[in-house]
N, C-alpha and C positions, 0 to 999 in steps of 0.2 A: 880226863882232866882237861885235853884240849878244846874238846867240845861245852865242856862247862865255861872256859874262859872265852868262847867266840862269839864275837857280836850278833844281833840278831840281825836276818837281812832284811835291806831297805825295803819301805813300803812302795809299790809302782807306783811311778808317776802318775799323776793327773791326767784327764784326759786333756783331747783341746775341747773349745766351746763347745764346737761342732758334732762332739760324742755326748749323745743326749742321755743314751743307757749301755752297758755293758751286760751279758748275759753267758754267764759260764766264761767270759774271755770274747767275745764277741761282739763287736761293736754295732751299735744302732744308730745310725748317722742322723742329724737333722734333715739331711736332705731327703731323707726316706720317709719320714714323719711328716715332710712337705708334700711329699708326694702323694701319699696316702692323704692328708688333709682334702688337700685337690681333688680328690677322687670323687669325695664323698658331701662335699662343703658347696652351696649353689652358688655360681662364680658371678652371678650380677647380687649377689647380696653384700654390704658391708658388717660385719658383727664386730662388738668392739674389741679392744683386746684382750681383758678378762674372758670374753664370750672365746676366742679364738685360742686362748690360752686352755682353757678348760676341755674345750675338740682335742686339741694337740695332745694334753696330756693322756685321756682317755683313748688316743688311738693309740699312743707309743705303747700303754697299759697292755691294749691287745696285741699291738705287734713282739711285744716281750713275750707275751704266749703262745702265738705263733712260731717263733723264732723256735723256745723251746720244743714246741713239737715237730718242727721240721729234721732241728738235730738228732730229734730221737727217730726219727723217721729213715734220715740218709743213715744212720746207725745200723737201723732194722736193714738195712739194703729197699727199703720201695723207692718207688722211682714215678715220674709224672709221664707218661709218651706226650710226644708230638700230636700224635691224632688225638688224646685226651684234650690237650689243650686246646686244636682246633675245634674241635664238638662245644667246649665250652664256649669258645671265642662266638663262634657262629653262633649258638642259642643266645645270647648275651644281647645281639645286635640286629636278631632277626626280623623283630618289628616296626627299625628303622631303617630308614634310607640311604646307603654309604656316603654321600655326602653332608646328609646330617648327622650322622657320628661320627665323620671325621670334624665337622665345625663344635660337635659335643667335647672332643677329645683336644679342641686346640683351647677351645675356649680356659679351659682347666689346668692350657700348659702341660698335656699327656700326651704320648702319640700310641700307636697299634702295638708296639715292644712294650712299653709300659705296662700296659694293660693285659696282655697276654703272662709277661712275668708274674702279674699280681695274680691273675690267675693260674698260672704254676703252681704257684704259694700258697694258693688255697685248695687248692686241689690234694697236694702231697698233704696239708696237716688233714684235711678230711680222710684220705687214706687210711691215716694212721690211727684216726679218731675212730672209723670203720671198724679198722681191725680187733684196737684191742680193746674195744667200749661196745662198740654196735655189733659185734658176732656174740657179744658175752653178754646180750641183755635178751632173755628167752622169757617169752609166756605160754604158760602152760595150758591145757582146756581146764584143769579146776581152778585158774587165777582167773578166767574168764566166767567159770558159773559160779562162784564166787561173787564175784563183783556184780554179776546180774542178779542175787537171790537178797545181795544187803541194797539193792536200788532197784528193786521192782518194780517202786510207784514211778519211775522214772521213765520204765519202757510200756507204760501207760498213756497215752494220750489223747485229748478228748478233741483235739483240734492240732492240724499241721505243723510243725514245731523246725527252727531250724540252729542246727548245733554250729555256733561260732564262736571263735576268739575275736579277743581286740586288746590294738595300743592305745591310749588315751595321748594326748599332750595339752596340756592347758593352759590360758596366757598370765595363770596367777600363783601366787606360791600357794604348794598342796601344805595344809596343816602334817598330814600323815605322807610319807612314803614309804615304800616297801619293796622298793623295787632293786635290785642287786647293787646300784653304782648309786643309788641314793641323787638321781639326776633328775631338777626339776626346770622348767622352765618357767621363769618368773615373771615376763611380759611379753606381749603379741609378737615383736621381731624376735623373742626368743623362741616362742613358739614353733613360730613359722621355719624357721631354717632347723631346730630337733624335726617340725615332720618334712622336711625335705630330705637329711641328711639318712632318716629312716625311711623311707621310701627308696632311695638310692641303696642303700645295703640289702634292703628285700629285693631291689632289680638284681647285686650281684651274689645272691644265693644266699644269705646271709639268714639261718632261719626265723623264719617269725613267731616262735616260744621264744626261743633264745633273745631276742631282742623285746620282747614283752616284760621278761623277767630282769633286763639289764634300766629298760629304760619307760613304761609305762607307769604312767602316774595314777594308775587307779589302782587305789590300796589294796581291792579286794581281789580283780583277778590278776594282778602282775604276779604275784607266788606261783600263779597257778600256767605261767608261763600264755596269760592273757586269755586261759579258755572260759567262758561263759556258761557251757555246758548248751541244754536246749531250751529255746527262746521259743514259746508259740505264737500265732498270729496276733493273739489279744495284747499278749504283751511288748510285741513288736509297736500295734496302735500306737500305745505309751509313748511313744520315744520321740523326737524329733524327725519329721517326716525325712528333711534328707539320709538319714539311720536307716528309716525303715524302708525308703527304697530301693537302697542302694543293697540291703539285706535280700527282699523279695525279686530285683532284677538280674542276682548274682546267680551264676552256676558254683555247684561244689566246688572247692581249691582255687575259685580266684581270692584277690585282695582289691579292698575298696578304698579309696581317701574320702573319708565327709567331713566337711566342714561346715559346724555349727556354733553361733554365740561365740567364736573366735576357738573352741575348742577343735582341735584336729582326733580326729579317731581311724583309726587304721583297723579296718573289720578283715575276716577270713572265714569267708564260708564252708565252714566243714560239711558240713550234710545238711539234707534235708530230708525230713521222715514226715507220710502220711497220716491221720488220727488212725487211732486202733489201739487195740493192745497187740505189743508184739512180745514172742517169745525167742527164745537160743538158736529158732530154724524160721525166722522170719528171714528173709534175705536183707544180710546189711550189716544186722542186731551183731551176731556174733565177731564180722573185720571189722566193728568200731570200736567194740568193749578194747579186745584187742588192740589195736591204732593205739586207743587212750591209754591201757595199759601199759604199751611198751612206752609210747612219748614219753610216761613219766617214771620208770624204770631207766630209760635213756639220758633222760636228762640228769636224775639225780646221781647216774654214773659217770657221769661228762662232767658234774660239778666237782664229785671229788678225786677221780682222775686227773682235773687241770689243778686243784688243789693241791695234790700233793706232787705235780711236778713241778708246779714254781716252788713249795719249800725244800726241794729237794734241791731246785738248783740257785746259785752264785748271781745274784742279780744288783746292780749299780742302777737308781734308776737318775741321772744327775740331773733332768731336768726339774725333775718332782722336789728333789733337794733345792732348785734353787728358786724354785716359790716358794717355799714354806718362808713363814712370816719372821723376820727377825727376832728374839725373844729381845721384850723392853729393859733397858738397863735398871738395876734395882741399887738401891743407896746403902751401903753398907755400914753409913755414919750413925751411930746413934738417935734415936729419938730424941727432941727436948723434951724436959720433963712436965708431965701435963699431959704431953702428946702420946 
C-alpha cells in the first residue's frame, strides 16, 4: 500500500549545453566532438555552418559507437599497451617530417597526447571488434570452391585485368544514394573538404569498405563496400585518363586520389591478374576468393554487431535533438465556411 501511494521519482536533470550525448550514463562533451572535428576537418578551409554542423553531428554518431564498444571492451578486461600505442603513433607519422607533424598537429589545435589518446580509443574498440566479430567470421574451402564454380567466366580473362574498389564524391546532388549515412555532397567546396576529410580517416586506419559504404556516392558499388570487382585494360581505356593512370601506376593495397571534371575518386588497388584462364591452384586465385569472402562475411557481421549494441544501449543524443527543425504551429480555430 505504501509503495502504491509513493511518488514516482524525479526525472535527471538536464544536462548543461556542453553535454552533446549521454551513452548508458556517460557523458560525450562538446569538447571531444571539437576535437575529433579538428582531427579530421582541413584547417585552411572555411565550411559553412550547416556544412560544420552536419561533420559534427556524424562524428558524435561514431563517437556514441565507439564509446559503446570501449565500455564493453574495459568490461571484457582488454586493455590497449603502451608499445601498441607507440607502433601505431610511429606508423601514423612515418612518412613525415617531425617538424611537419608537429605544425600538422598545431595547425588543428592538437598536440602528441591528443593523438596518441585517439589512438588508444581506436585501438581498444578494434580489439574488441577482433575478438568477437573477426575470430568468428571463418571461410571454409567449399565457400571458396563454391564461389569459384557460380563465377567462373570471371576467372577467365582475355587481357590483364585489375581488381579495385573506390569512393566516389561528386560536386552535384546524386539523384540516387545508397550509401549508409545517406551523405551527399552537393557543390565543389562540398566536395572538396568530404575528400579531404576521407583521405584523412584512411591515413588514420579507418577502413576503406567501411567508409565506401558509410559515405560514396556511387549507387552501385557503395553497398558493395566500394569493390568494382576486375577491371581489364580495355576497359580501364574507357575512363578518364587521370583513372586510368593512377590505376596502371599503383602497386596492390595502395590508395590513389584522382581528381576529374571536379569529381574526387578514391581508388584501392586490390590485385592485379595476368590474361589466362586461371583455376583454384593458380597462385593468388584461391587468398582472393577467400579475402573477398571473408571482407563480406566481416563486414556484414560488424554491421549487425554495432546494430544491436546501440539498441541495446541507453543513449541521449542532445545535439541531434536540438537541430531538429521546430514543428510549425497549427491553428486549431475553425475553418470559415467555404474554406
Amino acid at each position: 500500500m505504501a509503495a502504491c501511494g509513493s511518488k514516482p521519482a524525479p526525472p535527471p536533470p538536464a544536462p548543461g549545453p556542453d553535454v552533446w550525448a549521454v551513452v548508458d550514463g556517460r557523458e560525450i562533451r562538446r569538447d571531444d566532438v571539437e576535437k575529433a572535428y579538428r582531427s579530421v576537418v582541413d584547417p585552411s578551409t572555411t565550411p559553412s555552418t550547416d556544412e560544420t554542423m552536419l561533420a559534427k553531428l556524424s562524428l558524435l554518431n561514431d563517437m556514441i559507437t565507439q564509446d559503446l564498444l570501449l565500455a564493453k571492451a574495459r568490461a571484457a578486461g582488454l586493455s590497449v599497451t603502451d608499445a601498441e600505442v607507440d607502433a601505431a603513433f610511429n606508423d601514423r607519422k612515418k612518412n613525415v617530417a617531425e617538424d611537419a607533424f608537429q605544425k600538422q598537429l598545431a595547425d588543428r589545435k592538437l598536440n602528441t597526447a591528443d593523438m596518441r589518446e585517439s589512438l588508444r580509443r581506436e585501438l581498444l574498440a578494434q580489439k574488441l571488434l577482433d575478438r568477437d566479430v573477426g575470430a568468428a567470421v571463418t571461410v571454409s574451402d567449399a565457400d571458396v570452391v563454391a564461389y569459384y564454380n557460380a563465377n567462373r567466366a570471371q576467372f577467365s580473362l582475355a587481357e590483364p585485368a585489375f581488381h579495385i574498389a573506390q569512393i566516389v564524391v561528386t560536386p552535384v546532388r546524386e539523384d540516387q544514394l545508397t550509401n549508409r549515412r545517406n551523405d551527399d555532397a552537393t557543390t565543389p567546396e562540398e566536395a572538396t573538404r568530404k575528400a579531404e576529410m576521407l583521405s584523412q580517416r584512411l591515413r588514420s586506419g579507418t577502413r576503406f569498405s567501411e567508409l565506401a559504404m558509410d559515405y560514396s556516392e556511387d549507387a552501385q558499388s557503395a553497398p558493395q563496400g566500394g569493390d568494382l570487382g576486375f577491371i581489364t585494360v580495355s576497359q580501364l581505356k574507357q575512363v578518364a585518363p587521370p583513372l586510368r593512370d593512377a590505376v596502371l601506376k599503383a602497386q596492390p593495397g595502395t590508395i590513389s586520389q584522382v581528381t576529374a571534371g571536379g569529381v574526387y575518386t578514391l581508388v584501392l588497388l586490390i590485385a592485379k591478374e595476368a590474361a589466362g584462364q586461371r583455376d583454384l591452384n593458380t597462385p593468388g586465385v584461391r587468398d582472393n576468393i577467400s579475402a573477398t569472402l571473408h571482407n563480406r562475411k566481416d563486414q556484414l557481421a560488424r554491421t549487425a554487431y554495432l546494430t544491436v549494441l546501440r539498441n541495446d544501449a541507453r543513449v541521449e543524443n542532445y545535439l541531434a535533438k536540438q537541430l531538429v527543425p521546430a514543428p510549425k504551429p497549427t491553428s486549431l480555430a475553425p475553418a470559415a465556411p467555404g474554406k
